[in-house]
C-alpha positions as CSV (number, residue, x, y, z in Angstrom):
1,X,-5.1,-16.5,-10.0
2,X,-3.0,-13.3,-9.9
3,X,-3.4,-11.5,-6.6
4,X,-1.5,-7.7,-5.8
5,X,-0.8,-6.7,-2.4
6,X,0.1,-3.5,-1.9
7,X,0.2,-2.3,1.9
8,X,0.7,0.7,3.9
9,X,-0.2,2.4,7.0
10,X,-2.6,4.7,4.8
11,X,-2.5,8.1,6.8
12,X,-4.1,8.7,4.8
13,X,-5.1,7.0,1.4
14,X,-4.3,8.9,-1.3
15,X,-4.7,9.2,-5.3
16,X,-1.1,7.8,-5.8
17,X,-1.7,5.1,-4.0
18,X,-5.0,4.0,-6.1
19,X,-3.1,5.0,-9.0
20,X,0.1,2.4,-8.2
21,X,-2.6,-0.4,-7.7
22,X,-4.7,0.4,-11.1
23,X,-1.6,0.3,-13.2
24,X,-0.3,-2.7,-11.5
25,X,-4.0,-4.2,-12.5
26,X,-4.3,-3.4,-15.5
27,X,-0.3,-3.5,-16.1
28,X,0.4,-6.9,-15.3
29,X,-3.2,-8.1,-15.7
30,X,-3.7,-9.3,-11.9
31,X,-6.5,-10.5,-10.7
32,X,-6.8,-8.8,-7.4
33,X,-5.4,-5.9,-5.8
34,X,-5.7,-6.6,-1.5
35,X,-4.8,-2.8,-0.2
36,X,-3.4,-4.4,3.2
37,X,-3.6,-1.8,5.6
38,X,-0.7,-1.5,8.3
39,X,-2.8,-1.7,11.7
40,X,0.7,-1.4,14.1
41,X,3.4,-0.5,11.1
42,X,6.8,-2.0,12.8
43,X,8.9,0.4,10.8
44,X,7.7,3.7,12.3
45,X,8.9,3.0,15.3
46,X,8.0,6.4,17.8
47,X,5.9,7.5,14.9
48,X,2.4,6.1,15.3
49,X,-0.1,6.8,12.8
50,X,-2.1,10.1,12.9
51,X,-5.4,8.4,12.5
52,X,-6.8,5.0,14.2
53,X,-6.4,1.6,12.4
54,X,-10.6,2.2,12.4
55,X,-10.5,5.5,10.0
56,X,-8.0,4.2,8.0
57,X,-9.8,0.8,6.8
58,X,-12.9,3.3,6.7
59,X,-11.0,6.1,4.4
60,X,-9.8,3.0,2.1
61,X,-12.8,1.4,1.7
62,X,-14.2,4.6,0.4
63,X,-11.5,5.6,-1.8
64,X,-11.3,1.9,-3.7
65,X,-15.3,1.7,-3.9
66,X,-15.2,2.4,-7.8
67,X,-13.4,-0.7,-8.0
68,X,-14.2,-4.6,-7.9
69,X,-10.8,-5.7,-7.9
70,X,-9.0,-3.2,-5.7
71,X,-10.2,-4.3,-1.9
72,X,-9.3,-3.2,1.3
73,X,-7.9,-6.0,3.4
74,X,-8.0,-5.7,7.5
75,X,-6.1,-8.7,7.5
76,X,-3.3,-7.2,9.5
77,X,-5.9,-5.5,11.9
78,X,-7.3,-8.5,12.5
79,X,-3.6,-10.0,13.4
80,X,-1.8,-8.9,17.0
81,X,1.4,-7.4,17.0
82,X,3.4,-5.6,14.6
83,X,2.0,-5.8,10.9
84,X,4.8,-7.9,8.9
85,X,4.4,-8.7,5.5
86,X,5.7,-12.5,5.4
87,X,3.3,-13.3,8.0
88,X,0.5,-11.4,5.3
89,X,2.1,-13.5,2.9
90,X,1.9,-16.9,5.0
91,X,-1.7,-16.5,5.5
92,X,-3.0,-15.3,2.1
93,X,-0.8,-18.3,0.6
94,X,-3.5,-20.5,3.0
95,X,-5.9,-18.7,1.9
96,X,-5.0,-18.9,-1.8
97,X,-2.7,-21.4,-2.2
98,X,-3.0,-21.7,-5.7
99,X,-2.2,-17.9,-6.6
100,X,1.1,-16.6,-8.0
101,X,1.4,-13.3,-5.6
102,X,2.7,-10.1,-6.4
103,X,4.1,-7.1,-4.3
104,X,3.3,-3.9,-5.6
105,X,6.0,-1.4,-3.9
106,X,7.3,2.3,-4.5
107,X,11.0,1.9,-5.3
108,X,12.0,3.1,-1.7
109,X,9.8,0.7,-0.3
110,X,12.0,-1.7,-2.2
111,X,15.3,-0.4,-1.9
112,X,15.0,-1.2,1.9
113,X,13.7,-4.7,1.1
114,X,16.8,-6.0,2.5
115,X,16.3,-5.1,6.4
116,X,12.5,-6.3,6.2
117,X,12.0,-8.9,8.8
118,X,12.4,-12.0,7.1
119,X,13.0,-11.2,3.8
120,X,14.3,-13.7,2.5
121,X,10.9,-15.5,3.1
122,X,8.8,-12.6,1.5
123,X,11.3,-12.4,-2.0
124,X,10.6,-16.8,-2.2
125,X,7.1,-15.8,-1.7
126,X,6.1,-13.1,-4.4
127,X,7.1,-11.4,-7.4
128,X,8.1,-7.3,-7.3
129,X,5.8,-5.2,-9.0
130,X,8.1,-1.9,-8.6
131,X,6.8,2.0,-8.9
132,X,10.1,4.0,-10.1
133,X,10.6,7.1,-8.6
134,X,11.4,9.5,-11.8
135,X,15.2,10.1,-12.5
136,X,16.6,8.1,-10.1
137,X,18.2,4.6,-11.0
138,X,16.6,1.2,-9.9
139,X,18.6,-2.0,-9.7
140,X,16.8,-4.8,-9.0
141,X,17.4,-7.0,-6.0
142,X,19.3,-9.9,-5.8
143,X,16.8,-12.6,-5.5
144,X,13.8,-11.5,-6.6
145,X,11.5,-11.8,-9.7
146,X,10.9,-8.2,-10.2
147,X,9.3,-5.8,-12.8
148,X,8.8,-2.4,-13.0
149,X,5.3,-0.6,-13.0
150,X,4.8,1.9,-16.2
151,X,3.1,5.0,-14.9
152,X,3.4,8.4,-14.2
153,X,4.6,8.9,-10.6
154,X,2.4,11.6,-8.8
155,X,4.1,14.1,-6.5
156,X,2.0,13.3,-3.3
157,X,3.1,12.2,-0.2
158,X,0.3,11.2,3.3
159,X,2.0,13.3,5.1
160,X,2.1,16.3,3.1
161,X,-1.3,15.7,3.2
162,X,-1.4,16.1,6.7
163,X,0.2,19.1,7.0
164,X,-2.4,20.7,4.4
165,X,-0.1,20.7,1.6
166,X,-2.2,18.9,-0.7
167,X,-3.9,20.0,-4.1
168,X,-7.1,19.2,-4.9
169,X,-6.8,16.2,-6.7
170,X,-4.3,14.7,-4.1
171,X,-7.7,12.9,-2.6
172,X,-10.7,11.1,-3.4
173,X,-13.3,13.9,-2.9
174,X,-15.3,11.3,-0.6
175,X,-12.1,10.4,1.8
176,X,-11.8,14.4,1.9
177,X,-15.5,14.4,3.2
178,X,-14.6,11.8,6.0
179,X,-11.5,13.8,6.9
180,X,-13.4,17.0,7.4
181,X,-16.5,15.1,9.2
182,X,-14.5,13.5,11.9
183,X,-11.5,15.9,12.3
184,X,-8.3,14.1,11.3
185,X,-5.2,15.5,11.0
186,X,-6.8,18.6,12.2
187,X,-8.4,21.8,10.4
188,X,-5.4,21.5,7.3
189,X,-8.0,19.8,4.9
C-alpha cells in the first residue's frame, strides 16, 4: 500500500492544498492521501492558529468530502504536545507497517527539512513527494528519496485568505459557508 501524508496547520484549508494531494494521488498512483492536520504546529512558535484545532478538522473534512482517498487525519489532535511529523510517522508505520510512505511537501516546506526535529528519522522513513514553487531552483536533499510533483502551482496562501485577499475559487464553496457561519478570521470572507 502507498499512503501520502501531507500536513499542515490548515488555517484554513484551501484549493491548493486539495490540489497538491490530487496530483500527488493520481501522480504517483498512491493509495491514500491522510491530510494530517497540525493541532499545536511547533514551528509557529508566538503564532497560534487563527482558528481552533476543532474548525479546522471540521473545514477539512468538508473540503476533501468529494474524495475517498484524500482523508482528514486528527491523529496529531488526538496526540499531546507539539505536532511532529516523525512521531506521525512512528505511529502510522504501527498502524501500517507494511506501507511504503510518502511526504507530500511544498518546496519550502522541504528546503527547511534540515532543522525539522529529527530529521534524520523522518528522510529513513518516507519518500519526498515535492510541489515546486515556479522559477525557483530545487535541489534535492541529501538523503532522501525524492520526486517532484507535476502541477500547476496556485497563487494562494491561508493567510492571505485571512486577511480577505482571496478570489473566489481560493476555497471550497462549502468551507466558505462554515467560515461565514461561525465567524473565523472575521468579516474578510
Amino acid at each position: 500500500m502507498k499512503i501520502g501524508i501531507l500536513g499542515g496547520t490548515f488555517d484554513p484549508v484551501h484549493q491548493a492544498h486539495v490540489a497538491m494531494g490530487l496530483c500527488a494521488l493520481r501522480q504517483f498512483r498512491l493509495d491514500k492521501v491522510f491530510f494530517v492536520l497540525a493541532a499545536r504546529p511547533p514551528h509557529k512558535k508566538g503564532h497560534r492558529p487563527r482558528a481552533s484545532a476543532r474548525h479546522r478538522f471540521a473545514m477539512l473534512k468538508l473540503a476533501l468530502a468529494p474524495s475517498r482517498k484524500m482523508v482528514p487525519s486528527d491523529i496529531e489532535m488526538k496526540r499531546r504536545g507539539p505536532s511532529f511529523t516523525y512521531k506521525t510517522l512512528r505511529a502510522m508505520k504501527k498502524k501500517y507497517p507494511a506501507a511504503q510512505f510518502y511526504l507530500i511537501l511544498g518546496q519550502d516546506s522541504y528546503e527547511g527539512l534540515d532543522r525539522w526535529h529529527h530529521s534524520g528519522e523522518i528522510k529513513a522513513m518516507a519518500r519526498f513527494l515535492i510541489a515546486k514553487r515556479s522559477g525557483i531552483r530545487a535541489v534535492k536533499k541529501a538523503g532522501t528519496q525524492t520526486s517532484w510533483i507535476r502541477m500547476r502551482l496556485r497563487r494562494v496562501s491561508s493567510s492571505s485568505i485571512r486577511k480577505g485577499d482571496l478570489a473566489t475559487d481560493d476555497l471550497d464553496p462549502r468551507v466558505s459557508r462554515y467560515i461565514r457561519r461561525h465567524h473565523l478570521y472575521g468579516n474578510n470572507i
